[in-house]
C-alpha positions as CSV (number, residue, x, y, z in Angstrom):
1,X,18.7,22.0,28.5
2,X,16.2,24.9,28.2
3,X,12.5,24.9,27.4
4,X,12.9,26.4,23.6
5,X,16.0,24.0,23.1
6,X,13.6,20.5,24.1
7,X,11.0,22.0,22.1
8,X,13.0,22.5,19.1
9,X,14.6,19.0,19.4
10,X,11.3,17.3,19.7
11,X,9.8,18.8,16.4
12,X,12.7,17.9,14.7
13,X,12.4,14.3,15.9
14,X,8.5,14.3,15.0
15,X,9.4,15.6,11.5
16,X,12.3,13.4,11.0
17,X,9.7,10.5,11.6
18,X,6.8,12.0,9.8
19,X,9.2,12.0,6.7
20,X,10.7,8.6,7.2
21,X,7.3,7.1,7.6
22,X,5.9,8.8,4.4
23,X,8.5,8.1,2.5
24,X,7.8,4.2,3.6
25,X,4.0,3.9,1.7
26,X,4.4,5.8,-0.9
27,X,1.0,7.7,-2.5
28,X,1.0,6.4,-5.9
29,X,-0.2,3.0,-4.0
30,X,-3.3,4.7,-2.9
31,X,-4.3,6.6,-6.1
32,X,-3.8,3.6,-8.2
33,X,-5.7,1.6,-5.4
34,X,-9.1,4.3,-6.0
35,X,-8.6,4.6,-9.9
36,X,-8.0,1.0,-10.3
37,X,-5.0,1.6,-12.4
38,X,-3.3,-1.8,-12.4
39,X,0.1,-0.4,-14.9
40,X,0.3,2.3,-11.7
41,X,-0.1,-0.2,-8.8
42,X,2.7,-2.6,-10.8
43,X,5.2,0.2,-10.9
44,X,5.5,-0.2,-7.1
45,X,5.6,-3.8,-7.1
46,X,9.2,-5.8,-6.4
47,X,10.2,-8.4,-8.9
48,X,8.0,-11.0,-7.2
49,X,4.9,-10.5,-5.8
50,X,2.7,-12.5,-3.3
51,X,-0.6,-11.8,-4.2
52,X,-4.0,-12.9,-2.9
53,X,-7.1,-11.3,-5.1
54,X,-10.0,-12.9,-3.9
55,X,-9.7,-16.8,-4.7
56,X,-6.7,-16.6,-6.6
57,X,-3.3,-17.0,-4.4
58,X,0.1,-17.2,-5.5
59,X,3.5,-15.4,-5.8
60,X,3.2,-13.8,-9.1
61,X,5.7,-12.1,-11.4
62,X,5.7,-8.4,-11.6
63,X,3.8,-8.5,-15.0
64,X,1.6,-11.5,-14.0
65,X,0.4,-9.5,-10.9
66,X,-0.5,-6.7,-13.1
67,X,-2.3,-8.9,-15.5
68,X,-4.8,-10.6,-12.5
69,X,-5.1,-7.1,-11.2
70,X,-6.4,-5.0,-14.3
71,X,-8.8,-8.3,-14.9
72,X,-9.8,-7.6,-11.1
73,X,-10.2,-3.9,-11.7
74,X,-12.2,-4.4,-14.8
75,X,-14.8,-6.6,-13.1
76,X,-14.5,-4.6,-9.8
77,X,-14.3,-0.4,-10.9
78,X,-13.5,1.2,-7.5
79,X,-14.8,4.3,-6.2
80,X,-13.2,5.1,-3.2
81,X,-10.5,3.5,-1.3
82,X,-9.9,4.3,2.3
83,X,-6.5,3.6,4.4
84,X,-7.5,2.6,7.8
85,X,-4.6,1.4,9.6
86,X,-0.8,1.5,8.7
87,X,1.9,0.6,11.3
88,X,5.5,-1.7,10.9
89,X,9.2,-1.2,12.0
90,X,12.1,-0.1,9.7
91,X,12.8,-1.5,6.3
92,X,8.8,-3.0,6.0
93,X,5.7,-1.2,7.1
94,X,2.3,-2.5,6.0
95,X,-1.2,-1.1,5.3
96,X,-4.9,-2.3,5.2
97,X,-7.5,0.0,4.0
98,X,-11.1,-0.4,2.2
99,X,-11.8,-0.6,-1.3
100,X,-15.6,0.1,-2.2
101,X,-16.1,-0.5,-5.6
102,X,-19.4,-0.6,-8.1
103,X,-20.2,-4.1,-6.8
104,X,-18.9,-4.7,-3.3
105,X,-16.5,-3.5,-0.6
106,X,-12.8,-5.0,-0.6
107,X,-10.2,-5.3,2.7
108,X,-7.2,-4.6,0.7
109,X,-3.8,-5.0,2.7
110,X,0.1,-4.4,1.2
111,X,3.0,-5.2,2.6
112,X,5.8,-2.3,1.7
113,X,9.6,-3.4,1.9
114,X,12.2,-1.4,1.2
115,X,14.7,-2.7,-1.4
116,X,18.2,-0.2,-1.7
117,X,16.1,2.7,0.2
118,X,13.1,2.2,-2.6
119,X,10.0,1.3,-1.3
120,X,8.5,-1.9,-2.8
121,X,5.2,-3.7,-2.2
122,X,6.6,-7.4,-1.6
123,X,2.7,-8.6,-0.5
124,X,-0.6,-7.5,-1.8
125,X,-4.4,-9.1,-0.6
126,X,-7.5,-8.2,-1.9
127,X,-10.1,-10.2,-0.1
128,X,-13.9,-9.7,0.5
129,X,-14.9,-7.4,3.2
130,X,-18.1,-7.7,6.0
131,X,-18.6,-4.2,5.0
């Protein structure tokens, strides 16, 4: 095999996984997660979700999870959120990034399964960070 030939073959394969992996976490998560739109973040969530906010801990209902998570957002208005690690193997990856709002700083983390090739977050913690 020539030089052009491993080349080519090699950015294909880094492509191929750059759009597999994207495809895994989709963005919506994120921009819901610095808006604080709760009705956004629910649209990615499977039928049951197990949820940690803070105190409260408990597999929740799509619409339940929603509900404790626009209550959260309305006590907690974000301003930033900042993905700082993301990793997993096929079918589930996970992320854990920072969510600074107008009264503290939150380690928010999501679990992302894949259910019929659609991405759906299957865990979701939001817990109080050091920060």
């Amino acid at each position: 095999m020539n030089k052009l030939n491993k080349i080519s073959l090699i950015l294909v394969f880094l492509l191929f996984a750059l759009i597999t992996f994207s495809q895994e976490i989709p963005d919506g998560i994120q921009t819901a997660l610095k808006t604080g739109n709760a009705t956004e973040l629910a649209k990615y969530f499977n039928t049951n979700v197990e949820m940690t906010v803070i105190n409260k801990e408990d597999v929740y209902s799509k619409s339940q999870a929603e509900i404790i998570l626009r209550d959260f957002f309305s006590n907690n208005t974000p301003t930033e959120f900042k993905l700082m690690h993301k990793g997993g193997k096929d079918g589930a990856k996970y992320a854990i990034g920072n969510l600074k709002t107008t009264t503290k700083t939150y380690r928010v983390y999501f679990l992302v399964k894949n259910n019929n090739k659609t991405p759906y977050i299957q865990q979701l913690r939001i817990e109080e960070s050091d920060e």
